[in-house]
C-alpha positions in Angstrom: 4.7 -6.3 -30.5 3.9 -4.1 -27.6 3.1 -6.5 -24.4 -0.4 -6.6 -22.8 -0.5 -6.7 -19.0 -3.4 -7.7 -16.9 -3.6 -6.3 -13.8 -6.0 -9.3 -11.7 -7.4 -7.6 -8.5 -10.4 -7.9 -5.9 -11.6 -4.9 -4.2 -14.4 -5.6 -1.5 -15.3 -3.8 1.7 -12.8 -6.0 3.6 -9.9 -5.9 1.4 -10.4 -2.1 0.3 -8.9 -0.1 -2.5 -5.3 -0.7 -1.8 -4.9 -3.2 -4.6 -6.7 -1.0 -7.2 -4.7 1.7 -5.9 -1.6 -0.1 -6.7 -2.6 -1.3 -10.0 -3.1 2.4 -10.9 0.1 3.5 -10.2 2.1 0.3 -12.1 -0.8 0.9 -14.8 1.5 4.6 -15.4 4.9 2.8 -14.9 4.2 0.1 -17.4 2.6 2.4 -19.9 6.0 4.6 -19.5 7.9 1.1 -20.9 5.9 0.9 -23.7 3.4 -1.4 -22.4 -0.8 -1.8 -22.6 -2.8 -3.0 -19.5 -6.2 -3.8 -18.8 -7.7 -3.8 -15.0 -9.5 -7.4 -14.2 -11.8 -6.9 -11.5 -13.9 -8.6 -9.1 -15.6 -7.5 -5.9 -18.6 -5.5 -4.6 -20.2 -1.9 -5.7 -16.3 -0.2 -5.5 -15.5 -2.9 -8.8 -18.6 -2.1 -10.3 -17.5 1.6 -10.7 -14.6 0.3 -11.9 -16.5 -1.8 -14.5 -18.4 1.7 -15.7 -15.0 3.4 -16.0 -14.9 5.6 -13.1 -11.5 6.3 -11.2 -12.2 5.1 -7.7 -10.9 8.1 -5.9 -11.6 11.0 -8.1 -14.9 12.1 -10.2 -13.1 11.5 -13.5 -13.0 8.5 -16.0 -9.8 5.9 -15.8 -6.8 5.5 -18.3 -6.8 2.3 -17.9 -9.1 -0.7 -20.0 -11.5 -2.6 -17.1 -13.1 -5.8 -17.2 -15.5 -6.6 -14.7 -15.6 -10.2 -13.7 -18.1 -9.9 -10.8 -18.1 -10.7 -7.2 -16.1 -13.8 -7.2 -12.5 -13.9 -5.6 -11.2 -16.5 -7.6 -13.5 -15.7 -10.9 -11.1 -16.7 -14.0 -10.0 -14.3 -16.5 -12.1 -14.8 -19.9 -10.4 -16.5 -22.6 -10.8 -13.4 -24.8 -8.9 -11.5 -22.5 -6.4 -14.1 -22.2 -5.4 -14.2 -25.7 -4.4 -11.1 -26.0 -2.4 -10.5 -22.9 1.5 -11.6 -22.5 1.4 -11.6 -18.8 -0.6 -11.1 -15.3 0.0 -9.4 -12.2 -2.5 -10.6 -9.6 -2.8 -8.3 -6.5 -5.1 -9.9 -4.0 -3.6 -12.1 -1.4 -5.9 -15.2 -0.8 -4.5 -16.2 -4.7 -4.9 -19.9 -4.8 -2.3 -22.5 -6.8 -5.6 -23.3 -8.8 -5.7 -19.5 -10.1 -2.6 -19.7 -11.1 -2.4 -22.5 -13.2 -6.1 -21.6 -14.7 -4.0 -18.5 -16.1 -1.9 -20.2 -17.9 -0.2 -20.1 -20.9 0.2 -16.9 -19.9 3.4 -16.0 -18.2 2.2 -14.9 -14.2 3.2 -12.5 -11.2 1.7 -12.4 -8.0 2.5 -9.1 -5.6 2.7 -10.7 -1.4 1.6 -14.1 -1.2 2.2 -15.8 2.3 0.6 -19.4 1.0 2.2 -21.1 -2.0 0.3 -19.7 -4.7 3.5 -18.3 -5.9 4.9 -21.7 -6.7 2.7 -22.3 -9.2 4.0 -19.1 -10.7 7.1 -17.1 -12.3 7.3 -14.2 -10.3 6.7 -13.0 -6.8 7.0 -9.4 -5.3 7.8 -9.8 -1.6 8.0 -5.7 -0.5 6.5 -6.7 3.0 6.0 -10.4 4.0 9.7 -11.5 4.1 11.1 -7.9 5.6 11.6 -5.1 4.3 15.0 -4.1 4.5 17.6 -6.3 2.8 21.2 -5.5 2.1 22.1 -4.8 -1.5 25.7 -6.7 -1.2 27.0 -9.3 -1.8 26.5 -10.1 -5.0 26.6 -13.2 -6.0 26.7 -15.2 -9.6 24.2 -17.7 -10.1 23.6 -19.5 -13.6 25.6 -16.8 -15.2 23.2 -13.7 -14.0 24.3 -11.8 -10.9 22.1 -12.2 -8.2 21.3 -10.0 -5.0 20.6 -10.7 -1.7 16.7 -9.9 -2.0 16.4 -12.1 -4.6 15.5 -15.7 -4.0 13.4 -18.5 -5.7 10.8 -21.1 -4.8 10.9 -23.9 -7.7 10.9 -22.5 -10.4 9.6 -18.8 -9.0 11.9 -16.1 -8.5 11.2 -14.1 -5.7 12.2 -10.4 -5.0 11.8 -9.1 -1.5 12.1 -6.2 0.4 11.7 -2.1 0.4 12.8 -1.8 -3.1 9.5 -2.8 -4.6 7.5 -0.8 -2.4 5.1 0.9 -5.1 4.3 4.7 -4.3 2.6 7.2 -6.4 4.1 9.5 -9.3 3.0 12.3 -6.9 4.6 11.0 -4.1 8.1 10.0 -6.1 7.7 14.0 -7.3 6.8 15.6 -4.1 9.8 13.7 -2.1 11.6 16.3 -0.7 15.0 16.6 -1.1 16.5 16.7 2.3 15.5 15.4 5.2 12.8 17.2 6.4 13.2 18.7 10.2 10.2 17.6 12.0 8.0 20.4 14.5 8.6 20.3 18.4 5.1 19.0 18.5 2.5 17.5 16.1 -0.1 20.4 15.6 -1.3 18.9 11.8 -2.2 15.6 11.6 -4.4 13.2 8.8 -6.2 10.4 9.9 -7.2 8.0 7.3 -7.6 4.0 6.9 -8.5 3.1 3.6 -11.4 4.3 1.2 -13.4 2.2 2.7 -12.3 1.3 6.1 -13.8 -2.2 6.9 -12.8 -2.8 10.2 -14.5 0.9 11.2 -10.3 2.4 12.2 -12.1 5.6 12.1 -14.6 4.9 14.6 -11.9 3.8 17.0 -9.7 6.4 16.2 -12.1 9.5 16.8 -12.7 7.6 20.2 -9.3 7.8 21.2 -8.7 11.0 19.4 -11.5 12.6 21.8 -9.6 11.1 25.0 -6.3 13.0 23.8 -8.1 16.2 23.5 -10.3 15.7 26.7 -7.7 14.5 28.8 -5.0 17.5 27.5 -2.3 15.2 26.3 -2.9 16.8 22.3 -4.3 20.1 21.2 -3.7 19.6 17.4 -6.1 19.7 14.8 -6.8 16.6 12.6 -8.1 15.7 9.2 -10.4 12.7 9.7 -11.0 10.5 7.0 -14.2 8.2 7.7 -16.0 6.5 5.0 -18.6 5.1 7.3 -19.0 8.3 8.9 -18.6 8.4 13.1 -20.7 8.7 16.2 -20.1 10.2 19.3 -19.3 13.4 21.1 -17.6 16.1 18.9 -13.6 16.3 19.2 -12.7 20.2 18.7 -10.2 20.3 16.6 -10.7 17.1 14.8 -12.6 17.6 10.9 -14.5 14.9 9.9 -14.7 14.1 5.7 -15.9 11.1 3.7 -12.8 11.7 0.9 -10.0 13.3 0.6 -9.0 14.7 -2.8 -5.3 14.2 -4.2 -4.7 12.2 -0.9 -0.9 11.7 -2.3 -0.5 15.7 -2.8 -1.9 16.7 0.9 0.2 14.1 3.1 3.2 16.9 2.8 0.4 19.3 4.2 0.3 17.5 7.8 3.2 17.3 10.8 2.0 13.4 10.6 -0.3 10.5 9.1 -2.3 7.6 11.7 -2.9 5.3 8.8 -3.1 1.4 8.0 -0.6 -0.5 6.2 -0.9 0.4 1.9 -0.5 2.8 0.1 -0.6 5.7 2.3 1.8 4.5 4.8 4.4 4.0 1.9 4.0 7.2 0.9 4.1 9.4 3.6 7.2 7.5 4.6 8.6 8.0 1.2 7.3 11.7 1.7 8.9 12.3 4.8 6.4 12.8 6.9 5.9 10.8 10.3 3.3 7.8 10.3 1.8 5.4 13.4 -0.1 2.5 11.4 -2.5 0.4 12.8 -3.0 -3.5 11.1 -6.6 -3.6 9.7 -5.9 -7.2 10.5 -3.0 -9.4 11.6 -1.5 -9.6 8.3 -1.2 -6.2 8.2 0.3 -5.7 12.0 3.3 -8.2 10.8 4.0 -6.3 8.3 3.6 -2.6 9.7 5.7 -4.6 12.3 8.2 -5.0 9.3 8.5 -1.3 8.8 8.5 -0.4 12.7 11.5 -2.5 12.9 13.6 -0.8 10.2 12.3 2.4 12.3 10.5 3.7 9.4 7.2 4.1 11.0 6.0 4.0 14.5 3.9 0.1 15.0 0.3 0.1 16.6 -0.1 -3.5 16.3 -3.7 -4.8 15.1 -6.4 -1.9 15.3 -9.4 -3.7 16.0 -7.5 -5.7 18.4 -5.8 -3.0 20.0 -6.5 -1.6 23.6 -7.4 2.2 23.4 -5.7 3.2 26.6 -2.1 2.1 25.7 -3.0 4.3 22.3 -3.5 7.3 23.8 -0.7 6.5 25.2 1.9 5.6 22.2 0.3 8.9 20.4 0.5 11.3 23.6 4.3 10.5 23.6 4.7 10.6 19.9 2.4 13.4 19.4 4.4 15.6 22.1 8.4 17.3 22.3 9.7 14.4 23.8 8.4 12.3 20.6 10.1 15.0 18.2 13.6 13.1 18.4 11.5 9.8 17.4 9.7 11.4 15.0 13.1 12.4 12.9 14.8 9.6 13.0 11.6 7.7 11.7 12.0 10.3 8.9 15.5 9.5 7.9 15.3 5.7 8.1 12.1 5.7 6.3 13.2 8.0 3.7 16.2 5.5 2.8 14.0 3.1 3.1 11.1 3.8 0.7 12.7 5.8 -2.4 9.9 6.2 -4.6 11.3 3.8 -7.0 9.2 0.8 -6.5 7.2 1.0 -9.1 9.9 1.7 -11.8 11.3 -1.7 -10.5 8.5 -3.6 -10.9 7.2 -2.7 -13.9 11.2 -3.3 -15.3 10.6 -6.5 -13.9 7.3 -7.2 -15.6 8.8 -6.3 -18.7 11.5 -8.4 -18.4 9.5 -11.2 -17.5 7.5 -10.3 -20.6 10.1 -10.6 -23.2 12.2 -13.6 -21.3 
């Protein structure tokens, strides 16, 4: 019997397309096992294209089966749905222990969860919130099974941590190059972009500080801008202003560096080998940019909203610049090992053993 995952996830203007962008790519790993999937949605007017069918990025219809279950967070999957599926992923944060247990029989995964959600649970994926970078020795033998160091368990949940289940895109596990690219004595390319719909208004702040560069002399470069909300203000030369980028994934290779938040994006151009500052769309997000800034994979901007503008410039004047090339390569080659472009191989394996256990 082939197994049915549901992918649960929320996509509002605060928690952005991240999640849906995640389920999409484990949606093409899972089908590559064998599996079927439908996408369970909630949220505002981004789910409701969902709900028609409609790729959220691109003006083409989905692969993937979508139930819309309306604006609710917490809305519970209906009991149709339920019985035929073997298993659920849910991909929100803010999962409660009383979502979890409304979703049983069914056998349950969460991806992050800093609350105990999990507990009620049988798997957790832990790629940011308890460190990215674990060692793969020693092993040790637990209840017959050979256990890792990134693996763990909370009751009776087993959770896996760490940079192995960082999920990337097929485009970005194709594109990887393979050496170490050599980065430019200065950055003269660089994209912009902080989620498809950008919440906290990143891009605002950014073209703001992005003007000061130019003004001031510290940056001549030209950069993609990607700003949902659009942007006020005097115009930056150099600086191109769009509401979307097409085949994101394929273009990051195209820029000498990404300023993005933590998702999707940051994982890839780090798996990509390209250079990325990331700013926190909140302080979730900082810890766990942090995370990665700590394992040198990326440079850390702390919380954007929060952040103060001057000591921006300044990070990215440095960074941007020939004394920031050194920086900039050795970010390359630690987050390179870091992020493979395996992730979502591993977690759909996972799924699929959890499926069949």
């Amino acid at each position: 019997m082939t197994p049915t995952l549901v992918f649960r996830v929320h996509s509002d203007l605060r928690l952005g397309l991240g999640h849906v962008a995640r389920a999409l790519v484990l949606d093409r790993a899972w089908r590559a096992l064998g599996g079927s999937s439908v996408l369970a949605v909630s949220g505002g007017p981004q789910a409701r294209r969902l709900a028609q069918g409609l790729h959220p990025f691109r003006e083409e219809p989905l692969e993937i089966e979508v139930v819309d279950l309306g604006e609710d967070l917490h809305a519970p999957l209906p009991e149709s749905l339920k019985a035929r599926a073997s298993l659920v992923l849910v991909d929100q944060w803010e999962t409660t222990p009383e979502q979890v247990r409304a979703l049983r029989p069914l056998k349950v995964a969460l991806m992050e969860d800093e609350g105990d959600a999990h507990e009620a649970a049988d798997l957790l994926f832990q790629p940011f919130l308890e460190g990215v970078d674990w060692p793969a020795m020693p092993v040790k033998v637990v209840n017959g099974r050979k256990v890792r160091p990134h693996e763990t368990f909370a009751g009776s949940c087993r959770v896996l941590r760490g940079a192995s289940f960082i999920v990337v895109g097929e485009a970005a596990t194709l594109g990887r190059p393979k050496r170490e690219p050599l980065q430019p004595l200065t950055v003269r390319r660089l994209l912009a972009t902080f989620g498809g719909t950008d919440g906290p208004g990143l891009a605002q702040k950014a073209y703001g500080i992005l003007g000061d560069l130019v003004r001031e002399g510290r940056w001549s470069g030209s950069c993609t801008l990607l700003a949902p909300q659009g942007v006020s203000g005097p115009a930056v030369p150099g600086c191109t202003v769009v509401s979307q980028v097409p085949e994101l994934t394929r273009r990051i290779s195209e820029f000498d560096a990404v300023w993005c938040a933590a998702g999707l994006t940051l994982a890839e151009a780090v798996c990509l080998g390209v250079p990325a500052a990331a700013w926190g769309q909140n302080a979730r997000q900082a810890g766990m940019i942090g995370d990665m800034a700590q394992a040198n994979a990326c440079m850390g901007l702390g919380e954007g909203p929060e952040s103060d503008p001057r000591l921006v410039v300044e990070a990215l004047a440095h960074w941007f610049s020939a004394e920031g090339q050194e920086t900039r390569q050795e970010q390359v080659r630690d987050g390179m090992k870091l992020v493979d472009g395996m992730g979502a191989a591993r977690v759909a394996q996972e799924l699929r053993a959890l499926a069949e256990a």
